[in-house]
C-alpha positions in Angstrom: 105.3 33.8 191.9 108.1 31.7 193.2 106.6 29.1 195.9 103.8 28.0 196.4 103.1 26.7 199.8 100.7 23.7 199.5 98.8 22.7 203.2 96.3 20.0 203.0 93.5 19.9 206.1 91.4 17.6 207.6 90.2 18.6 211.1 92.8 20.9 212.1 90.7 23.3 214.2 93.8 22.5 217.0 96.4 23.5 214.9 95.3 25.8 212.7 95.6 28.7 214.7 99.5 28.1 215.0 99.8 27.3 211.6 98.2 30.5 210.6 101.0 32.4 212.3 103.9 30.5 210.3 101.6 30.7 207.1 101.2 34.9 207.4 105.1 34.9 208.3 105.6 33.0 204.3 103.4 34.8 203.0 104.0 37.6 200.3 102.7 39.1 197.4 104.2 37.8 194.3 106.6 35.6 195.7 105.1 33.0 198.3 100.9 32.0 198.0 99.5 30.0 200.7 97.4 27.0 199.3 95.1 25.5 201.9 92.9 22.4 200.5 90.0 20.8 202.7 89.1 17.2 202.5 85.9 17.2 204.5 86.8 19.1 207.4 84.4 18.2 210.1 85.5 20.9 213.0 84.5 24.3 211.4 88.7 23.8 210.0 87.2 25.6 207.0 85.6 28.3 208.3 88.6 29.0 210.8 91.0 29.2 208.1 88.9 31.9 206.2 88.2 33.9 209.3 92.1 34.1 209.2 92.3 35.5 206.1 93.4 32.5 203.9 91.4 31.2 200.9 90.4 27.3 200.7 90.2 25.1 198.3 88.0 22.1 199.1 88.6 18.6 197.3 88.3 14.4 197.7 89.6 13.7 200.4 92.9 12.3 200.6 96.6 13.8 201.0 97.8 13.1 197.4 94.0 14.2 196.0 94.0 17.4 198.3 97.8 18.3 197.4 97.5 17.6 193.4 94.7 19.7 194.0 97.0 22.4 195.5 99.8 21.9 193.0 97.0 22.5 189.8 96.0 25.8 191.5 99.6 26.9 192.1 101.8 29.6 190.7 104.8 29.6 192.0 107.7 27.7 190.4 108.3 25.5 193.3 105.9 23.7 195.0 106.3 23.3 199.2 104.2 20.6 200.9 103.3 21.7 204.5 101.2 18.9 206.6 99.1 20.9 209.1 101.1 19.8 212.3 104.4 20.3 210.8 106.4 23.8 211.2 109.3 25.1 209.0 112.7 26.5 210.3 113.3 30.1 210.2 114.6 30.9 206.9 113.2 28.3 205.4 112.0 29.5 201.8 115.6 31.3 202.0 117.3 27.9 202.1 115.3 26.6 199.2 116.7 29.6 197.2 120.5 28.6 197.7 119.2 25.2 197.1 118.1 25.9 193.9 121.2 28.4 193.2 123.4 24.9 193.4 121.1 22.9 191.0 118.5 21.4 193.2 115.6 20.0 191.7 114.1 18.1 194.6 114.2 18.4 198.2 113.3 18.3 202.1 114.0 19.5 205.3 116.0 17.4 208.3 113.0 16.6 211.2 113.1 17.8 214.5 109.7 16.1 216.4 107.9 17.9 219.3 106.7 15.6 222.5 107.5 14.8 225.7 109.0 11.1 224.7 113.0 10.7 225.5 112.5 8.7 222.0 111.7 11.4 220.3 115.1 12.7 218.9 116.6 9.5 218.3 114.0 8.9 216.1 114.5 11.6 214.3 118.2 11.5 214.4 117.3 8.2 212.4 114.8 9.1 210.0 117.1 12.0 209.0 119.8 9.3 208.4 117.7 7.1 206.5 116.3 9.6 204.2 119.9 10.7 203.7 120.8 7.2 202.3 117.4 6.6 200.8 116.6 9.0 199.1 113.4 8.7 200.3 111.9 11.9 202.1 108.7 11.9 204.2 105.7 14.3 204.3 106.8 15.4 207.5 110.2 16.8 206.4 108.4 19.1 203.9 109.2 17.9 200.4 109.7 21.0 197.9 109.8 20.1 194.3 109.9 22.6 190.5 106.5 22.6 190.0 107.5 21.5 186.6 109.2 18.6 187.3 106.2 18.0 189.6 103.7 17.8 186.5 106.0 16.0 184.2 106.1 13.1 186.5 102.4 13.4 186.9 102.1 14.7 190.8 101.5 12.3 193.5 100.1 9.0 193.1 96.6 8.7 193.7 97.0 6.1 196.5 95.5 6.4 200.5 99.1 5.8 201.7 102.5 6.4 200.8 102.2 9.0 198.7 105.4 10.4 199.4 107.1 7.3 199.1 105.8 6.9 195.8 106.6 10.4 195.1 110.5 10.5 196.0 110.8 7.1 194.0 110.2 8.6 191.1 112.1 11.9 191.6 114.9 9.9 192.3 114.8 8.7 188.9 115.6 12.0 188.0 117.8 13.2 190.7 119.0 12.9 194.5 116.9 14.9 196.8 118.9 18.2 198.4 118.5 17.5 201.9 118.4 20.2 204.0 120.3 20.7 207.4 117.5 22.9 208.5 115.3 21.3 210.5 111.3 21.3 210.1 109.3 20.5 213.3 106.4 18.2 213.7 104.0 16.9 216.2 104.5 13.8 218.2 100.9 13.7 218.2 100.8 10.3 216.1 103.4 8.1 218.3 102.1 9.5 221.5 98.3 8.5 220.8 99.4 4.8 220.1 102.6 4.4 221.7 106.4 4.9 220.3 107.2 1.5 220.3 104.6 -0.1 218.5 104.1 3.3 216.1 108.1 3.2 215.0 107.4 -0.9 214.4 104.4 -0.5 212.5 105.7 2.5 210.4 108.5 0.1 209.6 106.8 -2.9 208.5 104.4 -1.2 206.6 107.5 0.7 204.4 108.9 -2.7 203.9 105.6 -4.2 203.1 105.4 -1.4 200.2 108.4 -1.9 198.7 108.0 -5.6 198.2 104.4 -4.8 196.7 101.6 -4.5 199.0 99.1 -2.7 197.6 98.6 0.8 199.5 95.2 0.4 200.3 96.0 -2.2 202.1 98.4 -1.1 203.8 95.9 2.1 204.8 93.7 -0.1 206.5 96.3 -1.3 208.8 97.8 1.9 209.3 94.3 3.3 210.5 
């Protein structure tokens, strides 16, 4: 097997039957599995996902619990994280391929987000920048990783927030993310409920707040 695409859930009866779509389109015997774990779905998310012929793992809830859980069950020698509102370009396990032909060991994809707010591709215009500088990718720009690089650094962090933060600091250690031109697609869902203003501001002051050593839970309280 050579991906393994890893989709955590959590009430996702909206956009699960979209996702489903993408996921058959990836989906191929011997080279790409499909990996969907529940955290406590709520909304029937499980028994959707089944009805559309995909198998479910259920675990703690959590993203890093419900995507370590994902990774341990994998097969494939690279390890794609999908969140449930995000969509990948066309071509997308293609790209990883010449990735990897030119050495990669780490990755993402360049963000495009969906919404009606003019904001909306200025901020991604900037969080593609910044990630490019960083080194720092995002769950929403679907980090791909060798699943055994994954192990050896012992998966993600088993913290409420940041996860991928924590992640790509670590990776980095070993090598500079390949960042991909290709652009995933995710829903504006989260600045639209609470406002792109005060979502960009929070967002920012919480990854500062990290990296000077607030505690994740912490920061997870604010953030909800």
């Amino acid at each position: 097997m050579q991906y393994s695409v890893v989709v955590p859930l959590l009430n996702e009866r909206e956009q699960l039957p979209e996702l489903a779509v993408q996921l058959r389109e990836l989906q191929t015997p011997g080279s790409c599995e499909i990996i969907l774990v529940d955290g406590g779905s709520s909304d029937n998310s499980v028994e959707i996902a089944t009805a559309a012929g995909f198998p479910v793992i259920v675990s703690e809830r959590g993203r890093a619990a419900q995507m370590n859980a994902g990774a341990a069950a994998a097969c494939g020698h690279w390890l794609l994280f999908l969140h449930a509102d995000t969509r990948l370009p066309r071509g997308a396990l293609d790209a990883i391929a010449a990735a990897a032909l030119q050495g990669a060991q780490w990755g993402r994809f360049d963000i495009r987000i969906r919404g009606d707010s003019v904001w909306f591709p200025l901020i991604a215009t900037l969080i593609n920048w910044r990630s490019r500088l960083s080194g720092i990718a995002t769950g929403d720009q679907a980090i791909f990783v060798r699943r055994a690089l994954f192990e050896r650094l012992g998966s993600y962090a088993r913290q409420p927030l940041m996860e991928d933060i924590e992640l790509s600091r670590r990776l980095l250690k070993v090598a500079r993310p390949f960042c991909l031109h290709q652009r995933s697609t995710t829903s504006g869902r989260r600045w639209q409920k609470f406002g792109v203003l005060r979502t960009v501001l929070l967002m920012w002051r919480l990854r500062f707040d990290y990296w000077r050593g607030v505690p994740a839970a912490s920061l997870a309280k604010r953030y909800e």
